[in-house]
N, CA, C and O atoms as a Tripos MOL2 file, in Angstrom:
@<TRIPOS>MOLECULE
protein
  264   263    66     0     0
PROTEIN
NO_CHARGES

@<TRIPOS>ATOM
      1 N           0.8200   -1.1950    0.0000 N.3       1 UNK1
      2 CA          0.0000    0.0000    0.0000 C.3       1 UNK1
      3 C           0.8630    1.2570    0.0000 C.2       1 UNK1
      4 O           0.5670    2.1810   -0.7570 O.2       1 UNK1
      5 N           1.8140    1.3280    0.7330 N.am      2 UNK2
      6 CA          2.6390    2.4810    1.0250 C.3       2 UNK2
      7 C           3.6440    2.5680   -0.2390 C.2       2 UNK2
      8 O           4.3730    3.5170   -0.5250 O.2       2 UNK2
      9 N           3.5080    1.4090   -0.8830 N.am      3 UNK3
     10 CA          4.5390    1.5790   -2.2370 C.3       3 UNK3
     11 C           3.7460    2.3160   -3.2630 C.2       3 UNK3
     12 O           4.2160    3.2530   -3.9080 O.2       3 UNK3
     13 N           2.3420    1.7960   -3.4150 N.am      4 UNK4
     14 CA          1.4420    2.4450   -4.6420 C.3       4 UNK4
     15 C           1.3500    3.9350   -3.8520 C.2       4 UNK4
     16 O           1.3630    4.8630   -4.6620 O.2       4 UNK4
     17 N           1.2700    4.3120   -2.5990 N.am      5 UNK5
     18 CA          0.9980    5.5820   -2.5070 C.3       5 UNK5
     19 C           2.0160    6.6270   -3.1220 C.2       5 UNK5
     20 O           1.8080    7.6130   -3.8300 O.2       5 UNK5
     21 N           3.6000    5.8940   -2.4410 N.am      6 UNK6
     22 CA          4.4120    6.4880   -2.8280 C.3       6 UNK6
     23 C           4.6340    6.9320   -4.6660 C.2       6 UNK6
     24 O           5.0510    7.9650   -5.1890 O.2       6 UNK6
     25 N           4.2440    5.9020   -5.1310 N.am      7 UNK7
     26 CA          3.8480    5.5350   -6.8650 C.3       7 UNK7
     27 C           3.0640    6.6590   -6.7720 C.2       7 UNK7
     28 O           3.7700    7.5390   -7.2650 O.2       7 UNK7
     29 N           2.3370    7.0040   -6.5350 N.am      8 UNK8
     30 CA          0.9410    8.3780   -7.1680 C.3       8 UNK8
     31 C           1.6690    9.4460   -6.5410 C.2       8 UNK8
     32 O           1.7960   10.3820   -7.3310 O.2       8 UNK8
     33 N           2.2570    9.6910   -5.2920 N.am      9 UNK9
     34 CA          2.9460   11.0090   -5.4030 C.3       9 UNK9
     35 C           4.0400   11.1330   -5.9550 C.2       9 UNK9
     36 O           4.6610   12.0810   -5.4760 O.2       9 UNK9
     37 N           4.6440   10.5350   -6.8610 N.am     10 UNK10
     38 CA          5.6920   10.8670   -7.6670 C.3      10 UNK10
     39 C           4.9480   10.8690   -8.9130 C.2      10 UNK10
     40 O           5.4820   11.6910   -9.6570 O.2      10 UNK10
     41 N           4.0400   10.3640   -9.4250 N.am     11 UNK11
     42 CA          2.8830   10.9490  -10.8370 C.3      11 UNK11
     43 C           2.3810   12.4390  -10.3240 C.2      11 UNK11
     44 O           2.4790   13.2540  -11.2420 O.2      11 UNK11
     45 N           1.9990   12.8640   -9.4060 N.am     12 UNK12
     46 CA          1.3740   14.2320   -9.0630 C.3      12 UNK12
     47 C           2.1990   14.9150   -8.8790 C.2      12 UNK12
     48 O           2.0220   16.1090   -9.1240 O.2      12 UNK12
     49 N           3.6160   14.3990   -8.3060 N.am     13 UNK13
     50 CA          4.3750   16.0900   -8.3770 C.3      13 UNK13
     51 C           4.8980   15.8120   -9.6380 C.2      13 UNK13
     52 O           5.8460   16.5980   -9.6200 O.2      13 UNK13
     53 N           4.9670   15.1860  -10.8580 N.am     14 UNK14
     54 CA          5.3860   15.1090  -11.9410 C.3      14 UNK14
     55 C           4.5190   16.5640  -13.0110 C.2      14 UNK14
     56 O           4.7200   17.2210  -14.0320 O.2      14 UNK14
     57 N           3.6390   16.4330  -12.0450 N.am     15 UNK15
     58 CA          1.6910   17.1230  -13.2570 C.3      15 UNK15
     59 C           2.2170   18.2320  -13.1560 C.2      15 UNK15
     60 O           2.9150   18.6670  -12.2400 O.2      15 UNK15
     61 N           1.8780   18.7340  -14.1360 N.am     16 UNK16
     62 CA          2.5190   20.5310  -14.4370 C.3      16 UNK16
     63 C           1.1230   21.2460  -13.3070 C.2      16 UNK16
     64 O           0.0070   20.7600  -13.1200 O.2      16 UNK16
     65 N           1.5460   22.1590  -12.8850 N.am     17 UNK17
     66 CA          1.0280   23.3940  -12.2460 C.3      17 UNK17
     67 C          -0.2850   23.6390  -12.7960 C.2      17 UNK17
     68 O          -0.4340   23.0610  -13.8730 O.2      17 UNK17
     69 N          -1.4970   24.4450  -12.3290 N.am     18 UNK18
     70 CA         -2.4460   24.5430  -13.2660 C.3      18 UNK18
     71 C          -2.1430   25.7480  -14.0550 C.2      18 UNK18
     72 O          -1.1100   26.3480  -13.7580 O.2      18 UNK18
     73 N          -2.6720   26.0760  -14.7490 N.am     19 UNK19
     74 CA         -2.1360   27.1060  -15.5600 C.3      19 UNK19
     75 C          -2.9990   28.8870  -14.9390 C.2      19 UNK19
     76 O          -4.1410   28.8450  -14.4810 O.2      19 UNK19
     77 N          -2.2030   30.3050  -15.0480 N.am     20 UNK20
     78 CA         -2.2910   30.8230  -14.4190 C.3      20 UNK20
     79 C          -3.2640   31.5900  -15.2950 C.2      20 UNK20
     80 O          -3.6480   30.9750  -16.2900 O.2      20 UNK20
     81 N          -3.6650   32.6310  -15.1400 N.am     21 UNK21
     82 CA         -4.7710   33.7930  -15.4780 C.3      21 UNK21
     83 C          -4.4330   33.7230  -16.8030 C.2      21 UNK21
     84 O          -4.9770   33.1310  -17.7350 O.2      21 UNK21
     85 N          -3.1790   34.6070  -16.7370 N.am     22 UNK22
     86 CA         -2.3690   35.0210  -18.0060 C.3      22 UNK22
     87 C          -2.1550   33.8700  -19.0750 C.2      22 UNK22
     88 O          -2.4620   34.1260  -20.2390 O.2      22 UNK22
     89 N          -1.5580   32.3940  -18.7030 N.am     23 UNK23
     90 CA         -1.3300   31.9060  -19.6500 C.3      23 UNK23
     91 C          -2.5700   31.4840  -20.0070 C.2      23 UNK23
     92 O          -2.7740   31.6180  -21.2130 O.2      23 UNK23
     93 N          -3.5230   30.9960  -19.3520 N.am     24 UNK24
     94 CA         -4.5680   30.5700  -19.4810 C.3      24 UNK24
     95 C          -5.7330   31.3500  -20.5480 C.2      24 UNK24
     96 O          -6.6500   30.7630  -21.1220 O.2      24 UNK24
     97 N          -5.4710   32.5950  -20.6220 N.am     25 UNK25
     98 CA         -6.2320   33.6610  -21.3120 C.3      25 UNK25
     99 C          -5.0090   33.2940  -22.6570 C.2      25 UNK25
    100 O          -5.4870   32.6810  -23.6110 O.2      25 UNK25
    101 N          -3.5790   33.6310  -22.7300 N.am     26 UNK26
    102 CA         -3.1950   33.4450  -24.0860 C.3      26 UNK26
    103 C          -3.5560   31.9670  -24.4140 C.2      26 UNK26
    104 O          -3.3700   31.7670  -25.6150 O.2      26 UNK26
    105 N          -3.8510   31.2440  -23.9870 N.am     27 UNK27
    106 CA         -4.2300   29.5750  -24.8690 C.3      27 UNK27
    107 C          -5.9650   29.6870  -25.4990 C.2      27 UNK27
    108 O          -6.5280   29.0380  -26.3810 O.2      27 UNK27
    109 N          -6.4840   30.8620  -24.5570 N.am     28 UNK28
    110 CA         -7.8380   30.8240  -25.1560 C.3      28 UNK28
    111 C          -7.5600   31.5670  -26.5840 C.2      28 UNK28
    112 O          -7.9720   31.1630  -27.6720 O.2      28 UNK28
    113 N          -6.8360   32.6480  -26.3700 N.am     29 UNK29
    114 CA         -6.8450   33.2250  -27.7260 C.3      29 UNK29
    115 C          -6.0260   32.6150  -28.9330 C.2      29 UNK29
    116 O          -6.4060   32.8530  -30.0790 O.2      29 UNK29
    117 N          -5.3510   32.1410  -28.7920 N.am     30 UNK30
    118 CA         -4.7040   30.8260  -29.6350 C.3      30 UNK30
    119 C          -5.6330   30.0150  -30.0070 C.2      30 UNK30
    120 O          -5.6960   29.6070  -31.1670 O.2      30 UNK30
    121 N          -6.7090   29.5780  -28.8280 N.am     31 UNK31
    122 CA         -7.7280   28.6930  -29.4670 C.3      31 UNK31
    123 C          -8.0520   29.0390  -30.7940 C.2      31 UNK31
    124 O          -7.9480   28.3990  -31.8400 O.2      31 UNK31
    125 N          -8.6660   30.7320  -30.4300 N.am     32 UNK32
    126 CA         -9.1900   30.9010  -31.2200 C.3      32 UNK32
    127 C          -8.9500   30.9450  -33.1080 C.2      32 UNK32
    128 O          -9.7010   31.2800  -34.0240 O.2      32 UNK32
    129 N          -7.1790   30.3020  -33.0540 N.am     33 UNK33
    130 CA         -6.7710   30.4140  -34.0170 C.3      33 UNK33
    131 C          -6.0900   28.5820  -34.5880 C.2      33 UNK33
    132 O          -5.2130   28.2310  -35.3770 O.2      33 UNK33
    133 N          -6.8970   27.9580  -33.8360 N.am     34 UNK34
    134 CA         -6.6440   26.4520  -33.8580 C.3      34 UNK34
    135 C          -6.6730   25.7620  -34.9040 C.2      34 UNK34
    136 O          -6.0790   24.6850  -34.8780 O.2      34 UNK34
    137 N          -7.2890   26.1290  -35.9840 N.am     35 UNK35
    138 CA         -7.7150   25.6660  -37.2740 C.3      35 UNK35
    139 C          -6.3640   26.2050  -38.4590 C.2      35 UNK35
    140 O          -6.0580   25.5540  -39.4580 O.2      35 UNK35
    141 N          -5.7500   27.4360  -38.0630 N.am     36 UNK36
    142 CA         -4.5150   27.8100  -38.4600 C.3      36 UNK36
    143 C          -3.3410   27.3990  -37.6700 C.2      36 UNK36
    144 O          -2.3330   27.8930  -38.1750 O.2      36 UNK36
    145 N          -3.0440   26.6070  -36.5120 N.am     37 UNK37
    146 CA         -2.4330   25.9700  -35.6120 C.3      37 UNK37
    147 C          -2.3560   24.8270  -36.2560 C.2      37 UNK37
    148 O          -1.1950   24.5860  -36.5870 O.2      37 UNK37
    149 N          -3.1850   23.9520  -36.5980 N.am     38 UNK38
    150 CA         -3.5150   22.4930  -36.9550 C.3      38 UNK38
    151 C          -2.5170   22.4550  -38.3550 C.2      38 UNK38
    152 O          -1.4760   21.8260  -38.5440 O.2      38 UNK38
    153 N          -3.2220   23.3310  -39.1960 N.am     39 UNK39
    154 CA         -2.9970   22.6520  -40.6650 C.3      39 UNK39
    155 C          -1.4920   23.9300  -40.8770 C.2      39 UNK39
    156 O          -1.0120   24.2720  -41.9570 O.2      39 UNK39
    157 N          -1.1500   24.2910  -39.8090 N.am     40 UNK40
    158 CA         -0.0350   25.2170  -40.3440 C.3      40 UNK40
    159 C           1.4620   24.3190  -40.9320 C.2      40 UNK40
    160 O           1.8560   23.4010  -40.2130 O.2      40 UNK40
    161 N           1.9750   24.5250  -41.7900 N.am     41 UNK41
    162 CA          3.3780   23.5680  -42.8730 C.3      41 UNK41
    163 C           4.0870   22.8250  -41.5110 C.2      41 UNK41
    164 O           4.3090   21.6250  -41.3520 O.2      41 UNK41
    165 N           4.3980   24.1030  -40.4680 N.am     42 UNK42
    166 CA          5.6940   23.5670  -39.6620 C.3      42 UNK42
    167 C           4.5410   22.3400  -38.2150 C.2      42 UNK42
    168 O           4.5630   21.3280  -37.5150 O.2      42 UNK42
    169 N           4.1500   22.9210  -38.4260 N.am     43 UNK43
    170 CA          2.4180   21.5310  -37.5580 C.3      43 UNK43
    171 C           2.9890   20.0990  -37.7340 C.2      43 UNK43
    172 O           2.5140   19.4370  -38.6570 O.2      43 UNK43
    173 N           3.9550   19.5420  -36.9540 N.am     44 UNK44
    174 CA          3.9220   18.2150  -36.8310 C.3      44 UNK44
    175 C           2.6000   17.4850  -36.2210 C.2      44 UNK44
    176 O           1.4720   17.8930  -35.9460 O.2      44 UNK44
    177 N           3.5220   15.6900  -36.0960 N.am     45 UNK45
    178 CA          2.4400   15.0470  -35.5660 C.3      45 UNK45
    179 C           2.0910   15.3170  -33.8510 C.2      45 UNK45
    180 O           1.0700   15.4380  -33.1750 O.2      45 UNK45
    181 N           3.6430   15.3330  -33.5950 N.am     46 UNK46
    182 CA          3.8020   16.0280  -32.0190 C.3      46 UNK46
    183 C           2.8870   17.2060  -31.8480 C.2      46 UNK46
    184 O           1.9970   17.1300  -31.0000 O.2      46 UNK46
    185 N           3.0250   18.2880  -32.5780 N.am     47 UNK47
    186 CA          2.2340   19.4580  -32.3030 C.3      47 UNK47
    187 C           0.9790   18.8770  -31.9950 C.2      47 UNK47
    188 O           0.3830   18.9820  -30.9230 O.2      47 UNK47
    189 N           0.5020   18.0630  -33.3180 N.am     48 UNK48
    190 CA         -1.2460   18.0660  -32.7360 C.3      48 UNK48
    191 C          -1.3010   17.4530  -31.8190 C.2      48 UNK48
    192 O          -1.9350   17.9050  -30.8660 O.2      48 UNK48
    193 N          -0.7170   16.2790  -31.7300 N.am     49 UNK49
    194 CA         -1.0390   15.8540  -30.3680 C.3      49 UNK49
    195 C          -0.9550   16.7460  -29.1590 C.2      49 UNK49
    196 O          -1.4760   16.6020  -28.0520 O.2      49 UNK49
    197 N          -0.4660   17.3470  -29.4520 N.am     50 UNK50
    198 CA          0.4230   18.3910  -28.3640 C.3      50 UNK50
    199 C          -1.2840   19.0490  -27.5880 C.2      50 UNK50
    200 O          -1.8720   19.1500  -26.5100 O.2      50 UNK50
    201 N          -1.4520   19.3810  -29.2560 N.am     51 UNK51
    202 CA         -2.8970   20.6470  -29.0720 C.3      51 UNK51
    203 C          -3.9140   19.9340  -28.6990 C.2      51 UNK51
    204 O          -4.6820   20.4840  -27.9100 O.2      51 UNK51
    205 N          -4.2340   18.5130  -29.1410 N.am     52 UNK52
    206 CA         -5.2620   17.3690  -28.7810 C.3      52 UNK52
    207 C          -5.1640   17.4780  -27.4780 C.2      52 UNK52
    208 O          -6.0890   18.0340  -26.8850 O.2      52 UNK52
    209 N          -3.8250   16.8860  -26.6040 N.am     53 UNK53
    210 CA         -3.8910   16.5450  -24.8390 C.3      53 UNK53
    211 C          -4.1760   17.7540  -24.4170 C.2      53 UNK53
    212 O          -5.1770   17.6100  -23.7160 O.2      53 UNK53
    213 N          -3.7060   19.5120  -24.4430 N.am     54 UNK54
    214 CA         -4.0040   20.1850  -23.6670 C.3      54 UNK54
    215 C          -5.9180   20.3400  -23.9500 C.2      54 UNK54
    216 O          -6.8240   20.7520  -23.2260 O.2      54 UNK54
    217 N          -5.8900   19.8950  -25.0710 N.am     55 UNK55
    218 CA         -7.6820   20.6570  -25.0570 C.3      55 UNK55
    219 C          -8.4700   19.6300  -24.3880 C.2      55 UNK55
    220 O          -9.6680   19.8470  -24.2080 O.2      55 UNK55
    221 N          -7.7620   18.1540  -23.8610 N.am     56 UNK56
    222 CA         -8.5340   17.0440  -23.3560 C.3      56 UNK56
    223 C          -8.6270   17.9570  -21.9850 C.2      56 UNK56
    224 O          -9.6590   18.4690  -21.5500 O.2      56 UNK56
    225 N          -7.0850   18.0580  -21.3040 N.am     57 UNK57
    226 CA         -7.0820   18.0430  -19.8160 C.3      57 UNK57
    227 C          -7.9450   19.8980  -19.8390 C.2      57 UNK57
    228 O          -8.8250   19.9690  -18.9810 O.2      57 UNK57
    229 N          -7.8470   20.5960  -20.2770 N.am     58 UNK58
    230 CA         -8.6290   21.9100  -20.1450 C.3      58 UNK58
    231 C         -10.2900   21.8460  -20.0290 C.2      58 UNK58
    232 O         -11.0980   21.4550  -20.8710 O.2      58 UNK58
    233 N         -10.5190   22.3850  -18.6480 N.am     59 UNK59
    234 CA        -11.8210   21.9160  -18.7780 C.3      59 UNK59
    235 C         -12.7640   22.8700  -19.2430 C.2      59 UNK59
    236 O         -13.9580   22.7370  -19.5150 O.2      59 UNK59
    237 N         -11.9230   23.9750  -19.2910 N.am     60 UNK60
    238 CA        -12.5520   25.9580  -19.6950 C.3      60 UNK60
    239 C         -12.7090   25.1660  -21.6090 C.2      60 UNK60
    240 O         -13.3190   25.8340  -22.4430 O.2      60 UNK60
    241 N         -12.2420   24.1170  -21.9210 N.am     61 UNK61
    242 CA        -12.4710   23.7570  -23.4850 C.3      61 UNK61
    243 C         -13.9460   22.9110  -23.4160 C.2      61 UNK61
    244 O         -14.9070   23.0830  -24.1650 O.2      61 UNK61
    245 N         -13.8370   21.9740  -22.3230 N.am     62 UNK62
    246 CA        -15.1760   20.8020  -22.1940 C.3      62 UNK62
    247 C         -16.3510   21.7070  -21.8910 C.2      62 UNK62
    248 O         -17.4250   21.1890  -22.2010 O.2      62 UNK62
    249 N         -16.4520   23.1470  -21.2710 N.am     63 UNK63
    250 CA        -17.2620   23.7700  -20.5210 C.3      63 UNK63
    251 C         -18.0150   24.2950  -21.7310 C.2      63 UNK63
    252 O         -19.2280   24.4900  -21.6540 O.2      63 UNK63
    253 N         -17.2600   24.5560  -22.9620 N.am     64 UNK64
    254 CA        -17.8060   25.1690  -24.0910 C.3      64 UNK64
    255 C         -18.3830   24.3940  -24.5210 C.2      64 UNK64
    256 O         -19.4690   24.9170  -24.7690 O.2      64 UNK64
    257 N         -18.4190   22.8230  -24.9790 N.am     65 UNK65
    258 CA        -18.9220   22.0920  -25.6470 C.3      65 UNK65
    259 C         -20.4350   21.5570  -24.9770 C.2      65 UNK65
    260 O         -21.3570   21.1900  -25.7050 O.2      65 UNK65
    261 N         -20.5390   21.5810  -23.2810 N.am     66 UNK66
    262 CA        -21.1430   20.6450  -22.5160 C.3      66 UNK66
    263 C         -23.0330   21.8900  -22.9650 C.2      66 UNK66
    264 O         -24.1220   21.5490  -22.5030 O.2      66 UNK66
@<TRIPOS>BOND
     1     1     2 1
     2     2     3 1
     3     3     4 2
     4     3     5 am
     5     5     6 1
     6     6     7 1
     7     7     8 2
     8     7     9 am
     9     9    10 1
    10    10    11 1
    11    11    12 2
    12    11    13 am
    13    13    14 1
    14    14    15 1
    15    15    16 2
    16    15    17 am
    17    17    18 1
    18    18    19 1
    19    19    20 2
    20    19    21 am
    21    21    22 1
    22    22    23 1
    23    23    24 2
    24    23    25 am
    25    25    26 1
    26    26    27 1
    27    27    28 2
    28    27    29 am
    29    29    30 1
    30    30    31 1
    31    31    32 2
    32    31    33 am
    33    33    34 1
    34    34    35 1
    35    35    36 2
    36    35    37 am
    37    37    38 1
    38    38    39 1
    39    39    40 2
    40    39    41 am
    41    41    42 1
    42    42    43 1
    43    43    44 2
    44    43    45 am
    45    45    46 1
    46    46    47 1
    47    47    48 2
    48    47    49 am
    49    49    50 1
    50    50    51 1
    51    51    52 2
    52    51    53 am
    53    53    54 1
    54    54    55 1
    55    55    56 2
    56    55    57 am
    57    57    58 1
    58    58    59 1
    59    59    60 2
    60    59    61 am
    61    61    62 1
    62    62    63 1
    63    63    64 2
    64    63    65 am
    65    65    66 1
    66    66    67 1
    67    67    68 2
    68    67    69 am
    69    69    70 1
    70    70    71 1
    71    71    72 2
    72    71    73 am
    73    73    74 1
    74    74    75 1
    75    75    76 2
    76    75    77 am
    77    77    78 1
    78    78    79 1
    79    79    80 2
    80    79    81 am
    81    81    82 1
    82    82    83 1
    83    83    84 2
    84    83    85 am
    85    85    86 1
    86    86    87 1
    87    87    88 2
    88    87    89 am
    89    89    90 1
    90    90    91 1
    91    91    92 2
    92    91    93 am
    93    93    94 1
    94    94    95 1
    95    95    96 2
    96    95    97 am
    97    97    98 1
    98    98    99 1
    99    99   100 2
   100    99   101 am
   101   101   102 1
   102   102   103 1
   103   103   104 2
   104   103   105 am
   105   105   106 1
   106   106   107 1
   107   107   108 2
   108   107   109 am
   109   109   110 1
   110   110   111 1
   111   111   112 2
   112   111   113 am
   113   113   114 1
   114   114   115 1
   115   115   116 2
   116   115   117 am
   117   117   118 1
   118   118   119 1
   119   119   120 2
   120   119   121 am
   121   121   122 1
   122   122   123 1
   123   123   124 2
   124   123   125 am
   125   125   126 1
   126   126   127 1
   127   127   128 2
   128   127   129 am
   129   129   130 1
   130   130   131 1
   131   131   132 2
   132   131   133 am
   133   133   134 1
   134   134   135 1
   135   135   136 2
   136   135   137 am
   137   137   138 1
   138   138   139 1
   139   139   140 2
   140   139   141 am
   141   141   142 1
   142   142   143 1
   143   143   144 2
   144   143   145 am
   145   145   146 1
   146   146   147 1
   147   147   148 2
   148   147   149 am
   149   149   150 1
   150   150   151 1
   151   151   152 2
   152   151   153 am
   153   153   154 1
   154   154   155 1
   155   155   156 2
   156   155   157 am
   157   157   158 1
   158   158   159 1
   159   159   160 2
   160   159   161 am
   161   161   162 1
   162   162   163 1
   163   163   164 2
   164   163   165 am
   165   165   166 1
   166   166   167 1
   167   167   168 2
   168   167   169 am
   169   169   170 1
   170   170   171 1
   171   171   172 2
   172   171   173 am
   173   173   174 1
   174   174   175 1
   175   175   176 2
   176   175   177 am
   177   177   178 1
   178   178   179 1
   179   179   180 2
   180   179   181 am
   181   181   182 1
   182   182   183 1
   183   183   184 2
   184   183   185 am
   185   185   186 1
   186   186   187 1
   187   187   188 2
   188   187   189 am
   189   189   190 1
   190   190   191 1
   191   191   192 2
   192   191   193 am
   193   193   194 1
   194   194   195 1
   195   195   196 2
   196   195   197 am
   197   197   198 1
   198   198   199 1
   199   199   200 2
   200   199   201 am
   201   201   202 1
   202   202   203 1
   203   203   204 2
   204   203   205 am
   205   205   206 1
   206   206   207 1
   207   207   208 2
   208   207   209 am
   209   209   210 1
   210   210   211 1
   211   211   212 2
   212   211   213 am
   213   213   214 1
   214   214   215 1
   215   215   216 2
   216   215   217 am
   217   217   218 1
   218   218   219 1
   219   219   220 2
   220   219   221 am
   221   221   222 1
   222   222   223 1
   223   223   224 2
   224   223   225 am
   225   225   226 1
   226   226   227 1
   227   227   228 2
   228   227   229 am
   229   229   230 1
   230   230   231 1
   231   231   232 2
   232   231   233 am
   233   233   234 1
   234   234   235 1
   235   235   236 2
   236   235   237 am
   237   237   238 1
   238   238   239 1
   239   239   240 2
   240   239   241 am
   241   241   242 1
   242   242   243 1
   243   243   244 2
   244   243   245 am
   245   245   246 1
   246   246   247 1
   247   247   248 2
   248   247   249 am
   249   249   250 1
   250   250   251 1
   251   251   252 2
   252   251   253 am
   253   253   254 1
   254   254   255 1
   255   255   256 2
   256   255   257 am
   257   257   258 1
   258   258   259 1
   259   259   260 2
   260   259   261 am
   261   261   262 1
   262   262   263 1
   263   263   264 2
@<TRIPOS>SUBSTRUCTURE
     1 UNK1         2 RESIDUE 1 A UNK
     2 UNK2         6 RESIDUE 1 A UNK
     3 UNK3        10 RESIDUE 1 A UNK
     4 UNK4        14 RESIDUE 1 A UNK
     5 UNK5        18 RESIDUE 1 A UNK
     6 UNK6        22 RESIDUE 1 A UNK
     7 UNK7        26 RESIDUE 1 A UNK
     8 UNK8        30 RESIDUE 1 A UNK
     9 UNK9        34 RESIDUE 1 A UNK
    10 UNK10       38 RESIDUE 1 A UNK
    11 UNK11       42 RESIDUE 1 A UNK
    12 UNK12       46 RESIDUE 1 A UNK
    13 UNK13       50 RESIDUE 1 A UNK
    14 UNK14       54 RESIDUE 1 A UNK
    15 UNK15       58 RESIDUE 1 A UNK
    16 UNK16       62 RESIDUE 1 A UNK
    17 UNK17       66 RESIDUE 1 A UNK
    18 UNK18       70 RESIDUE 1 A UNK
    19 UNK19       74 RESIDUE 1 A UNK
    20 UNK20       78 RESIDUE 1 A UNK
    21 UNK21       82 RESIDUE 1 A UNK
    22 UNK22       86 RESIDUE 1 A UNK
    23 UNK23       90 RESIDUE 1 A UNK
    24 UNK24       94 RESIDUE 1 A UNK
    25 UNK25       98 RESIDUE 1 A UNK
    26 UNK26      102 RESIDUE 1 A UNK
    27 UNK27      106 RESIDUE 1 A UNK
    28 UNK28      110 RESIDUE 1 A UNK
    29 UNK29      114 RESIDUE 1 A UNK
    30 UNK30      118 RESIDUE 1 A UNK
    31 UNK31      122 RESIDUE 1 A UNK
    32 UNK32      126 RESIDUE 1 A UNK
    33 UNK33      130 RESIDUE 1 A UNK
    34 UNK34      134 RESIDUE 1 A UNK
    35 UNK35      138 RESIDUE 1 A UNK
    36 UNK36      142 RESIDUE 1 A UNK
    37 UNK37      146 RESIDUE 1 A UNK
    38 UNK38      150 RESIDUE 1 A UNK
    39 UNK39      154 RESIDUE 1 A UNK
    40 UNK40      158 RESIDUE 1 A UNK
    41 UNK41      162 RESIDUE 1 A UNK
    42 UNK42      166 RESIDUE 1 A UNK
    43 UNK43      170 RESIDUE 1 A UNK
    44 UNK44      174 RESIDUE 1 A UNK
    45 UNK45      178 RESIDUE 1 A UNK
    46 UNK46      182 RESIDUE 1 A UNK
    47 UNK47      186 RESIDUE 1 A UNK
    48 UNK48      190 RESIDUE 1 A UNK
    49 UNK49      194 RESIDUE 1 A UNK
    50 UNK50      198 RESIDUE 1 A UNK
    51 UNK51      202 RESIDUE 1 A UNK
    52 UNK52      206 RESIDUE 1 A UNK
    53 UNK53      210 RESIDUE 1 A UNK
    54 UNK54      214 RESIDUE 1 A UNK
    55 UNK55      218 RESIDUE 1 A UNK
    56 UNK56      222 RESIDUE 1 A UNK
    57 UNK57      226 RESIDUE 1 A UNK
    58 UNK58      230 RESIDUE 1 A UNK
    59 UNK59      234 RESIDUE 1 A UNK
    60 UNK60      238 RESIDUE 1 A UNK
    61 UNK61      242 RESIDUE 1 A UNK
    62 UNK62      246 RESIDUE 1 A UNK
    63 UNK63      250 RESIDUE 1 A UNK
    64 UNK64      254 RESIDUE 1 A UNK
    65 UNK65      258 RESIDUE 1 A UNK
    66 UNK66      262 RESIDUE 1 A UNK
């Protein structure tokens, strides 16, 4: 038991910070340019994925859809 605990607090202090006012407001406005993000030349596969996981874990993204 004390091993799996130890196991999840080394995954949680791994988790990035939540994100602050500021950055959080520039990713919305970036959103808003996601469709030129996606299909832009230098847009790898990394990138999208990149842009896929943050819009999973963002919940200010799920709040729009729900």
């Amino acid at each position: 038991m004390h091993q799996i605990e130890g196991e999840i607090a080394v995954l949680e202090a791994r988790t990035s910070s939540p994100l602050g006012e500021k950055e959080r407001d520039q990713l919305m406005r970036l959103g808003a340019d996601l469709d030129l993000a996606w299909s832009h030349p230098a847009a790898t596969s990394a990138t999208r994925k990149r842009i896929v996981r943050a819009a999973w874990r963002d919940d200010c993204f799920w709040s729009t859809w729900r």
